[in-house]
Steps between C-alpha positions, in 0.01 A plus 500: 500500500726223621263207428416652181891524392546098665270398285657634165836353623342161563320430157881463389690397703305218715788462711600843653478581913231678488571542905827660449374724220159626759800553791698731229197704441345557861889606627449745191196606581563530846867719469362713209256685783810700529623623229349672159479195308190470282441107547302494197780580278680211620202286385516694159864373441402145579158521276772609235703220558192243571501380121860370510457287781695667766625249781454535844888696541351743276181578649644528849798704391214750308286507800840633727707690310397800620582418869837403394535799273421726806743307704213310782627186375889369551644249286524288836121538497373449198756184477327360789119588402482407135897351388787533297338548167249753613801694616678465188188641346507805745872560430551513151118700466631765725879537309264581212216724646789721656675592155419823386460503104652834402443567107827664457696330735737209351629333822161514671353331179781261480466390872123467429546251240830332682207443837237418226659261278688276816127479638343393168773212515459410860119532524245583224242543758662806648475673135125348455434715893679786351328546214172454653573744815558786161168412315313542825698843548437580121137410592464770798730755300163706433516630915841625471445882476909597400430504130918490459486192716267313262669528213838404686308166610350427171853552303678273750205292418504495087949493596502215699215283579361471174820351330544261788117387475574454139771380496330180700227542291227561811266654216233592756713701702731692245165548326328708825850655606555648152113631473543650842856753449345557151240704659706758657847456235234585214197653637374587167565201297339307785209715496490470142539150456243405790248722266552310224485163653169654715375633185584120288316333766194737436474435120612119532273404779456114497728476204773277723247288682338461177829357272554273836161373503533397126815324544373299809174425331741368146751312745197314715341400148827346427551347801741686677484673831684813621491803647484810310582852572543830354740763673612891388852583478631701804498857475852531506610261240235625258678829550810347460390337147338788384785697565748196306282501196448908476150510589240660724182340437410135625280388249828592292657115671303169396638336857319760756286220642601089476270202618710187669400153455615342815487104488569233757857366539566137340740279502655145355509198655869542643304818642709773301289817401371477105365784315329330169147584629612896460580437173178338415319764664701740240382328240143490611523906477697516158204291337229695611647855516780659222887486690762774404744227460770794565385581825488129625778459809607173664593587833468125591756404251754778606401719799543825626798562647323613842372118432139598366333233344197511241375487143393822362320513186291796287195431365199705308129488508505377887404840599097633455421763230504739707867419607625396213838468611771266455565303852757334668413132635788401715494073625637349787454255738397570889932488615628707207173773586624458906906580312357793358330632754783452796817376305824332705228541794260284358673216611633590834507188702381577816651182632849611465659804615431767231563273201355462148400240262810469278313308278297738393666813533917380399621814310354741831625268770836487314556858480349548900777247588750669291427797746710347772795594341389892496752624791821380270372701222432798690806478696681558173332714237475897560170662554427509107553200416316371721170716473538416099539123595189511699303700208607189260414224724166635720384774279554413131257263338620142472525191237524194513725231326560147495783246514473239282364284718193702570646693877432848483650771587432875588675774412455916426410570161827577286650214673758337252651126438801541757178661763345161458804300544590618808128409570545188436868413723753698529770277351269506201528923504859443596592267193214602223603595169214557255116392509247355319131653487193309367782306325706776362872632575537821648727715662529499871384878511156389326241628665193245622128518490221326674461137396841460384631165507884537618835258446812649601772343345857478720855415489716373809761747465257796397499767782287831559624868303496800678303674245182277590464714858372715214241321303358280795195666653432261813710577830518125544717463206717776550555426855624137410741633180599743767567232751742282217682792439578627834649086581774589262812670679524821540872577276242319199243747601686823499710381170173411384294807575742714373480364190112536478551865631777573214288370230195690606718792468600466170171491383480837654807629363676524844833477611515132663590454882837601618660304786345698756154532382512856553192569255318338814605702750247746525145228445174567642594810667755311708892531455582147501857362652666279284373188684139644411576483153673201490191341622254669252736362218487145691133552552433513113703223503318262688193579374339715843564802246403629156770672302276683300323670834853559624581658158201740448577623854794591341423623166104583490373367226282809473827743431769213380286283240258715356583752181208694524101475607252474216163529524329254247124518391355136448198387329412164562298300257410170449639429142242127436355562175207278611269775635294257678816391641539902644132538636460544934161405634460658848883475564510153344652410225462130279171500514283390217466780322340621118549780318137702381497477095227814555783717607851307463668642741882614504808535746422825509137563566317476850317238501251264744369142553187328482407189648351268215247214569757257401761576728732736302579853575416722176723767479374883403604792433384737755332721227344185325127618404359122583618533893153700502331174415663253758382368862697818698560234760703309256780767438815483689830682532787406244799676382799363315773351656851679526338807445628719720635925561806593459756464744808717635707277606916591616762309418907480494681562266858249530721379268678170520793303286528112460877418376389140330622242275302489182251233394198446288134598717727697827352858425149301476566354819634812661185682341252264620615519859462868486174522352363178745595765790290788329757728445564685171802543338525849385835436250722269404885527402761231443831466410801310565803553723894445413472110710240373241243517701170696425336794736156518467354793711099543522330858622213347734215660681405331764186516766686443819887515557437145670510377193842580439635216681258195398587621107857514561494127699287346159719657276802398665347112461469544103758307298799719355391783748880554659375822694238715590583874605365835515544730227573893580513622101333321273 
């Protein structure tokens, strides 16, 4: 066992003690007579881990963990046996195996992620053992008899390990963790998707090997030599996309099975890494087999945020007749397929002490770093803030923009302009003032998407507003416009946040503060003392405090904003008069698509598709007498796009009045920022007051009563908007 795992360490790393590593593993050996420990599952974890190079730290810190765990080994000890950095290891392994994940318990989840996040920023290869010690326990989940207990494990699992795995992009891990709660969260879908990949692989036999062959056999011809694989989607995530798209069927999604073209890694003559031989490759396929140019993606050009890199392209008449399928070819070279596969941990430098390849892997190592600062934003946020904090920056997807100058940077989706600021320096958050996207002027608010190329523009006497601690969705930049606020004094603070309290008020319709703040005297269930108060009011004022969560404490929205409750039946559909334009082909939409002259179908009729020789999709109506006629193996699902039931949705009911100054286009404006949110305006009535000025008041109905506040904030930036209130009568 030992000279079979010595060799595996030495075929990388020439250099390692292979002596000190052997000692390690016959002390383990030896002291694990004694105690309950299944040796073998110690080897599992390593095996895991064997692909991403582990150092010798690593492997020794694996191999006695469990004596440490069980207390047969002191610090003093292991110090003197193996070092400082195996103990490290040991330390930070065992703050995490001892948290208990409780699903409903906030401060046990928030100390979980406090332990989790510090270790992540101190030593990746804690995390990498962490994750590796769950798939092995994910792995043997099938002995546990406590059916209660197995579900427990596998929901902590989908909760918590998955996002982190994903979140460094360790594909081959999230991949077998997410496969293995699936079983026992959804018994039935699992059992029902594992039929219908059991029963695919039954009717398809050969079909993969068969597409790779071809494309190995074209590439040789033309001189080029790569590897070539075909894989099937995990069970989980073909769940997942079946479930996105509305479907239950896998023959219903084009993308069930892809093949990879791996090819060798080359580079200039400085020795930088250059790509053009992917390219060619990608036009090798487009001239022999018929691209969807719509479903080409250049993840070389702009990767994934979880820093996934690969072209992806869509191509029919690859597939064999009986197949005939459209497939997925996806090109790489050998260290994007290793990125894929293992993520920051594909370049763990076994040389140095739990460090990455920043080269490679910038955005991932910049936000791991950024971790360090984790115990100053936990020290100050309550415990909902700071569970929604960790949902935007571990468990939302992410994007990626640019400066520029070609850095990137990684941020939650929904991140906005001032978001990427801060990203960028915090004097450039602190003193921003409007940004250019892709070359265009937009607001500060504007909200980013993947590939964006960012300029923030500033101004040396600009500061931060306290109304961005509510459009910001990354902790890092509310933690810093928290930070400028909080340097000003505190009489600036308290004037300051009274102010912000008062006019959050008014919108409300609410008597303003009084010197005493007595209307926060009873808050939270606790009867504040005046010095309480006082620092609520300086809290808001310094930016540690929202005014509108200190208001609706107050005032619920849900009794003080809202009219009435309406319940509102919506129909959506897609209004292109282009019906090709409105057609879904097994939940996919743009692709090249006809409509049957034999049957013209309509909006309204059922209808299905038909794979032509040529490439197209001929659409049918379901009824259409030629269908009898066709290849049966040809005919896929389709449906039209935006066709969907009706639904019941609720909504409020509120009125509000904007005292303005008139001007040509300012009801446009105000009407465009209301319909941009999605919210209907239900009436409209507007007259003018004895001061000149003109009220116009609006009957909305909107979704969620969080909108209230982000539509009063954009009105309030509109030109000749004076105020913004709510409106009782109307």
């Amino acid at each position: 066992m030992v000279l079979e795992l010595l060799e595996k360490i030495k075929h990388y790393n020439k250099g390692f003690d292979e002596a000190r590593v052997s000692r390690a593993f016959d002390f383990a050996i030896d002291r694990y007579k004694d105690t309950d420990v299944d040796v073998s599952e110690l080897m599992a974890v390593i095996e895991i881990l064997m692909p991403l190079k582990p150092d010798e730290d690593t492997v020794i810190a694996i191999l006695v963990h469990e004596l440490y765990m069980l207390g047969f080994l002191t610090d003093e000890r292991v110090q003197e046996l193996f070092g400082q950095s195996v103990l490290n290891i040991l330390l930070f392994l065992k703050r995490l195996l001892e948290l208990n994940y409780a699903e409903n318990d906030k401060k046990s989840q928030i100390e979980i992620f406090r332990k989790m996040f510090l270790t992540m920023a101190k030593d990746l290869r804690v995390i990498l053992i962490w994750l590796a010690k769950r798939l092995c326990k994910m792995r043997d989940i099938d002995n546990l008899s406590d059916e209660a207990r197995k579900i427990q494990i596998s929901r902590e699992t989908m909760e918590l390990y998955v996002p982190i795995a994903s979140r460094l992009g360790i594909y081959r891990m999230k991949v077998q963790l997410e496969d293995y709660a699936f079983k026992y969260l959804h018994p039935e879908e699992y059992e029902d998707i594992n039929r219908q990949i059991e029963k695919f692989g039954e009717l398809r036999k050969g079909a993969v090997d068969e597409i790779c062959d071809k494309i190995v056999d074209y590439l040789r011809d033309k001189g080029v030599s790569a590897q070539v694989s075909g894989r099937v989607k995990s069970a989980y995530s073909i769940y997942v996309k079946l479930k996105e798209k509305g479907l239950s069927i896998l023959d219903d999604i084009f993308d069930f099975f892809a093949v990879r073209i791996v090819l060798p890694v080359k580079k200039d003559e400085d020795g930088n890494p250059t790509y053009d031989h992917l390219y060619s490759v990608l036009g090798l396929l487009h001239s022999e087999w018929k691209p969807l140019s719509n479903r080409f993606k250049d993840y070389v050009a702009v990767p994934k945020p979880n820093g996934y890199r690969s072209l992806h392209t869509v191509v029919v008449g690859i597939a064999p007749k009986n197949v005939d399928r459209l497939v997925e070819v996806q090109i790489r070279d050998a260290e994007m397929h290793r990125e894929a596969e293992y993520g920051v941990a594909s370049h763990w430098v076994y040389k140095k002490v739990g460090s990455v390849d920043n080269s490679r892997v910038g955005s991932q190592v910049e936000w791991i770093k950024g971790l360090q600062h984790v115990n100053e934003f936990f020290g100050s946020n309550s415990e909902a803030e700071i569970l929604k904090e960790v949902e935007v920056d571990i468990f939302r997807d992410r994007i990626f923009v640019l400066t520029p100058r070609g850095e990137v940077k990684d941020l939650p989706q929904g991140a906005n302009s001032i978001d990427f600021a801060y990203a960028v320096h915090t004097d450039v958050g602190n003193r921003c003032v409007m940004a250019k996207v892709n070359g265009a002027l937009v607001p500060l608010d504007y909200e980013l998407e993947n590939g964006d190329v960012v300029e923030i523009i500033t101004k040396k006497d600009a500061v931060p507003k306290l109304r961005w601690l509510s459009i910001v969705k990354t902790s890092f930049a509310k933690n810093r416009i928290k930070v400028w606020f909080s340097s000003l004094n505190r009489e600036n603070n308290i004037r300051g946040g009274k102010k912000i309290l008062n006019a959050q008020l008014e919108r409300l319709q609410k008597p303003a503060l009084d010197q005493s703040y007595s209307i926060l005297k009873d808050f939270g269930g606790k009867n504040l003392t005046l010095t309480q108060r006082e620092a609520l009011v300086e809290g808001v004022g310094n930016g540690s405090k929202i005014a509108n969560d200190i208001v609706r404490k107050i005032y619920p929205y849900e009794m003080n904003l809202a009219t009435k409750r309406i319940v509102s039946d919506i129909v959506v559909q897609d209004k292109n008069n282009v019906l090709e334009d409105n057609v879904v082909v097994g939940g996919e939409s743009g692709l090249p698509v006809k409509m049957a002259s034999c049957c013209s179908p309509g909006l309204k009729d059922k209808i299905i598709g038909y794979v032509t020789r040529v490439g197209k999709i001929s659409i049918h109506k379901s009824s259409c007498s030629l269908l009898d006629s066709l290849n049966g193996e040809r005919i896929i699902f389709a449906d039209w796009k935006g066709k969907k039931s009706i639904n019941t949705k609720s909504l409020y009911r509120v009125g509000i009045k904007l005292t303005v100054v008139s001007r040509v286009g300012l009801i446009h404006d105000v009407t465009s920022i209301i319909a941009g949110m999605g919210i209907n305006i239900a009436d409209v009535a507007m007259k003018k007051d004895s001061s000149g000025l003109n009220n116009d008041c609006f009957l909305l109905d909107l979704v969620d009563l969080d909108q209230f506040d982000v539509l009063m904030d954009k009105l309030e930036q509109v030109k000749g908007v004076v105020k913004v209130v709510r409106q009782d009568k109307f």
